[in-house]
C-alpha positions in Angstrom: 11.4 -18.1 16.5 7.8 -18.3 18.1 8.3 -14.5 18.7 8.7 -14.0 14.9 5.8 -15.8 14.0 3.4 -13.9 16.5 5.0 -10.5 15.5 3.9 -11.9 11.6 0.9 -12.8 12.5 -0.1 -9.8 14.3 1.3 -7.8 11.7 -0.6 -9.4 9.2 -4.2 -8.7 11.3 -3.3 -5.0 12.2 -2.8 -4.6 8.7 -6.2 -6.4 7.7 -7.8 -4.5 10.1 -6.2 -1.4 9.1 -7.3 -1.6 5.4 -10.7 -2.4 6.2 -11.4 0.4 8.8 -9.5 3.0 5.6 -12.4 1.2 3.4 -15.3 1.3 5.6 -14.2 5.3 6.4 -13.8 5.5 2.7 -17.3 4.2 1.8 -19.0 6.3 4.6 -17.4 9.4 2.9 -18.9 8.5 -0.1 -22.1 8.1 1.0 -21.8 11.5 3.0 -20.7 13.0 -0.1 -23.7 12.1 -2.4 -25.9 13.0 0.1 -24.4 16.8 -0.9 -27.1 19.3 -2.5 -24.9 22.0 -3.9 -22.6 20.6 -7.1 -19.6 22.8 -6.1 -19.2 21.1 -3.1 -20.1 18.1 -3.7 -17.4 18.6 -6.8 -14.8 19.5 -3.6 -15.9 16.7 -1.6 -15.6 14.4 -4.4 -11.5 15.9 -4.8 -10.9 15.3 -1.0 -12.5 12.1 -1.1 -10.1 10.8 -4.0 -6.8 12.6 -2.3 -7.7 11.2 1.1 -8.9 8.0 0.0 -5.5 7.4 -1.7 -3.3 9.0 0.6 -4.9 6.6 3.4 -4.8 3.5 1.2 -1.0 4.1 0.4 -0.3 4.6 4.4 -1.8 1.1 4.7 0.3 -0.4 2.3 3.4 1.4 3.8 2.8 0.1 7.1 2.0 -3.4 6.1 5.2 -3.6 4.0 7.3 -1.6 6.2 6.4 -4.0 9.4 7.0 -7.3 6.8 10.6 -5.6 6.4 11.0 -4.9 9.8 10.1 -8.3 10.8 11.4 -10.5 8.1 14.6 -8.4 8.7 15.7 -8.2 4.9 16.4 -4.7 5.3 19.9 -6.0 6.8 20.7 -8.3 3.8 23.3 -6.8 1.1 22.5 -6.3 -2.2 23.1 -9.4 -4.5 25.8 -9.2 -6.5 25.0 -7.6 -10.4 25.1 -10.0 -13.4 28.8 -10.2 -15.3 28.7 -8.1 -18.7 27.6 -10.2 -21.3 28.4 -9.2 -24.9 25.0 -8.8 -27.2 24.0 -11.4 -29.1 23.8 -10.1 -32.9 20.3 -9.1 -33.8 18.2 -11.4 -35.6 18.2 -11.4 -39.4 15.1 -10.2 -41.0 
């Protein structure tokens, strides 16, 4: 039990500190990339910036739910059961 709550709560800091180090890395980037004389490359730099800066944000968000999963241990927990069919109501009368 106290193993589950230190695995959360270091989970929940490595993620923290994971976003913020994909921000700060984002945001010195940008700064690099205005700094840039020619417009074609800064044009490329400004592409790789946005492709980077998203593929990195979504690994973040991977991880942090993936180790929530892995922790929390609802990956193991079947699928609740679907709703019985329920005739449609008739449609309301304009």
């Amino acid at each position: 039990m106290i193993a589950r709550g230190v695995a959360s709560f270091v989970a929940v800091i490595g993620s923290a500190a994971l976003t913020l180090t994909t921000i700060v890395a984002l945001v010195k980037g940008t700064i690099v990339m205005l700094s840039i004389e020619s417009v074609p490359l800064r044009v490329l730099a400004m592409i790789l910036d946005v492709i980077v800066g998203t593929a990195l944000l979504l690994g973040c968000i991977f991880v942090a739910t993936h180790l929530a999963v892995v922790i929390l241990g609802v990956g193991n927990s079947e699928f609740p059961p679907l709703a019985p069919d329920v005739p449609p109501s008739d449609p309301p009368k304009i």
